[in-house]
N, C-alpha and C positions, 0 to 999 in steps of 0.2 A: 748104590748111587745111580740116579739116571741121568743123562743127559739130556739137555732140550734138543728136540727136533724143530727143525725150521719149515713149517708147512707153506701152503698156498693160503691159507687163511688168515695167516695171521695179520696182524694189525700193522701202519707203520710205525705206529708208537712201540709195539712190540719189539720189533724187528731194531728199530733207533735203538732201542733199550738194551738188546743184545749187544749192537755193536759198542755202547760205550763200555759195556763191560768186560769188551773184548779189551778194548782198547786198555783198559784200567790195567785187563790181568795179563797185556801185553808187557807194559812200562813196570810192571813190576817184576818177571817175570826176566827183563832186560837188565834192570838193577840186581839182581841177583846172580847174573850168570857170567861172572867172572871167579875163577877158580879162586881168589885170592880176597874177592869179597864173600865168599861162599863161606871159605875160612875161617875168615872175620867174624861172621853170623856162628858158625858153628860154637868158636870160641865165646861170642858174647851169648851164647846160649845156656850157657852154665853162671854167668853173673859179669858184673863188671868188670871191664877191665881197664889199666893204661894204657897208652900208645906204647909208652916201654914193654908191657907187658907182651903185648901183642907182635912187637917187635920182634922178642924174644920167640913167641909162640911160633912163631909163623918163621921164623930165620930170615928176614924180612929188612930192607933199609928203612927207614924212618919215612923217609919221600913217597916210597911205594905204599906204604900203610897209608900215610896223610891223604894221599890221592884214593884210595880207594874208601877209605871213612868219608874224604868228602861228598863222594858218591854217595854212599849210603844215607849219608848224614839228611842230602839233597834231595832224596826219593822219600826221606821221614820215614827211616827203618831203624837210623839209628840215637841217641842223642848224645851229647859231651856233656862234663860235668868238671868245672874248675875248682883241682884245689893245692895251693902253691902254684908252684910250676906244673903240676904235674896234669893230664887232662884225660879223664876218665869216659870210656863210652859204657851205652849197655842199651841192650833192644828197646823199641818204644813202638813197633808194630807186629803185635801178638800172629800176624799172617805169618810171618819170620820164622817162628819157633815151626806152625802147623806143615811150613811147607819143607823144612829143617827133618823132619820126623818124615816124612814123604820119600823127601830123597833119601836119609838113612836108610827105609828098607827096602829100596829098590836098587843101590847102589853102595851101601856097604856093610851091613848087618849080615850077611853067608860069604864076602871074603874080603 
Protein backbone atom coordinates (compact mmCIF):
# COMPACT_ATOMS: atom_id res chain seq x y z
CA UNK A 1 0.00 0.00 0.00
CA UNK A 2 1.43 3.56 -0.61
CA UNK A 3 0.27 6.55 0.46
CA UNK A 4 -0.02 9.82 -1.33
CA UNK A 5 2.52 12.54 -0.72
CA UNK A 6 1.61 16.01 -0.83
CA UNK A 7 4.09 17.80 -2.97
CA UNK A 8 4.72 21.49 -4.07
CA UNK A 9 3.48 20.66 -7.43
CA UNK A 10 0.65 19.58 -7.16
CA UNK A 11 -2.32 20.88 -8.68
CA UNK A 12 -5.31 22.57 -6.64
CA UNK A 13 -7.71 20.48 -8.20
CA UNK A 14 -5.40 17.77 -6.64
CA UNK A 15 -4.97 19.06 -3.41
CA UNK A 16 -9.28 19.85 -3.28
CA UNK A 17 -9.42 16.33 -4.36
CA UNK A 18 -7.48 15.15 -1.37
CA UNK A 19 -9.14 17.00 1.03
CA UNK A 20 -12.73 15.94 0.10
CA UNK A 21 -11.60 12.56 0.69
CA UNK A 22 -10.39 13.34 3.68
CA UNK A 23 -13.31 14.73 4.67
CA UNK A 24 -15.50 11.66 3.32
CA UNK A 25 -13.04 9.04 5.21
CA UNK A 26 -13.43 11.46 8.07
CA UNK A 27 -17.37 11.21 8.54
CA UNK A 28 -17.19 7.81 8.07
CA UNK A 29 -14.65 7.05 10.20
CA UNK A 30 -16.80 9.20 12.87
CA UNK A 31 -19.91 6.91 12.23
CA UNK A 32 -18.18 4.05 13.17
CA UNK A 33 -16.22 4.91 16.24
CA UNK A 34 -18.54 4.21 18.99
CA UNK A 35 -17.80 1.02 20.74
CA UNK A 36 -21.58 0.00 20.54
CA UNK A 37 -21.93 0.90 16.89
CA UNK A 38 -18.77 -0.97 16.28
CA UNK A 39 -20.79 -3.79 17.72
CA UNK A 40 -23.53 -3.47 15.72
CA UNK A 41 -21.45 -3.66 12.54
CA UNK A 42 -19.52 -6.57 13.95
CA UNK A 43 -22.93 -8.41 14.51
CA UNK A 44 -24.59 -7.23 11.20
CA UNK A 45 -21.42 -8.62 9.70
CA UNK A 46 -22.35 -12.20 9.76
CA UNK A 47 -26.12 -11.52 8.31
CA UNK A 48 -29.18 -9.87 9.51
CA UNK A 49 -30.43 -9.31 12.30
CA UNK A 50 -33.62 -7.74 14.68
CA UNK A 51 -33.32 -5.08 16.93
CA UNK A 52 -34.35 -7.85 19.41
CA UNK A 53 -31.73 -9.71 18.35
CA UNK A 54 -29.26 -7.35 18.61
CA UNK A 55 -30.61 -6.30 21.87
CA UNK A 56 -29.94 -9.49 23.01
CA UNK A 57 -26.32 -9.62 21.37
CA UNK A 58 -25.12 -6.66 22.73
CA UNK A 59 -26.94 -6.88 26.59
CA UNK A 60 -28.18 -3.67 25.42
CA UNK A 61 -31.71 -1.47 26.20
CA UNK A 62 -33.82 -1.13 23.20
CA UNK A 63 -33.20 2.91 23.19
CA UNK A 64 -29.65 2.45 23.18
CA UNK A 65 -29.63 0.02 20.05
CA UNK A 66 -32.36 2.46 18.27
CA UNK A 67 -30.15 5.44 18.83
CA UNK A 68 -27.14 3.89 17.53
CA UNK A 69 -28.79 2.06 14.33
CA UNK A 70 -30.13 5.52 13.73
CA UNK A 71 -26.78 6.69 13.43
CA UNK A 72 -25.69 4.19 11.22
CA UNK A 73 -28.79 3.94 9.40
CA UNK A 74 -27.97 7.94 8.79
CA UNK A 75 -24.29 7.56 7.55
CA UNK A 76 -25.91 4.70 4.93
CA UNK A 77 -24.06 1.77 6.56
CA UNK A 78 -26.94 0.34 7.52
CA UNK A 79 -30.53 -0.52 6.34
CA UNK A 80 -34.12 -1.74 8.10
CA UNK A 81 -36.14 -4.14 6.72
CA UNK A 82 -40.03 -4.44 8.02
CA UNK A 83 -41.60 -7.47 8.77
CA UNK A 84 -44.69 -7.62 11.23
CA UNK A 85 -43.62 -5.76 14.14
CA UNK A 86 -40.40 -6.93 13.93
CA UNK A 87 -37.51 -4.53 12.08
CA UNK A 88 -34.60 -6.11 10.60
CA UNK A 89 -31.09 -4.44 9.72
CA UNK A 90 -28.12 -5.68 7.76
CA UNK A 91 -25.07 -3.82 6.12
CA UNK A 92 -25.61 -1.92 2.91
CA UNK A 93 -21.96 -0.41 2.80
CA UNK A 94 -19.46 -2.98 1.64
CA UNK A 95 -16.51 -0.31 3.36
CA UNK A 96 -18.15 -1.78 6.81
CA UNK A 97 -17.22 -5.28 6.42
CA UNK A 98 -13.37 -4.14 4.75
CA UNK A 99 -12.84 -1.92 7.59
CA UNK A 100 -14.48 -4.70 10.08
CA UNK A 101 -11.53 -7.03 8.94
CA UNK A 102 -8.93 -4.07 9.66
CA UNK A 103 -9.90 -3.67 12.98
CA UNK A 104 -10.05 -7.52 13.75
CA UNK A 105 -6.51 -7.99 13.15
CA UNK A 106 -5.05 -5.18 14.70
CA UNK A 107 -7.21 -5.32 17.75
CA UNK A 108 -8.54 -8.70 18.29
CA UNK A 109 -7.34 -11.70 16.42
CA UNK A 110 -3.82 -12.44 19.06
CA UNK A 111 -6.01 -11.57 22.21
Amino acid sequence: MSLPVITNDMSDAEIERMMRNARNAAQFLKAISHEGRLMILCHLATGEKSVTELERLLSSRQAAVSQQLSRLRSEGLVSPRREGKAIYYSLTDPRAVQILDVVYDLFCKDG
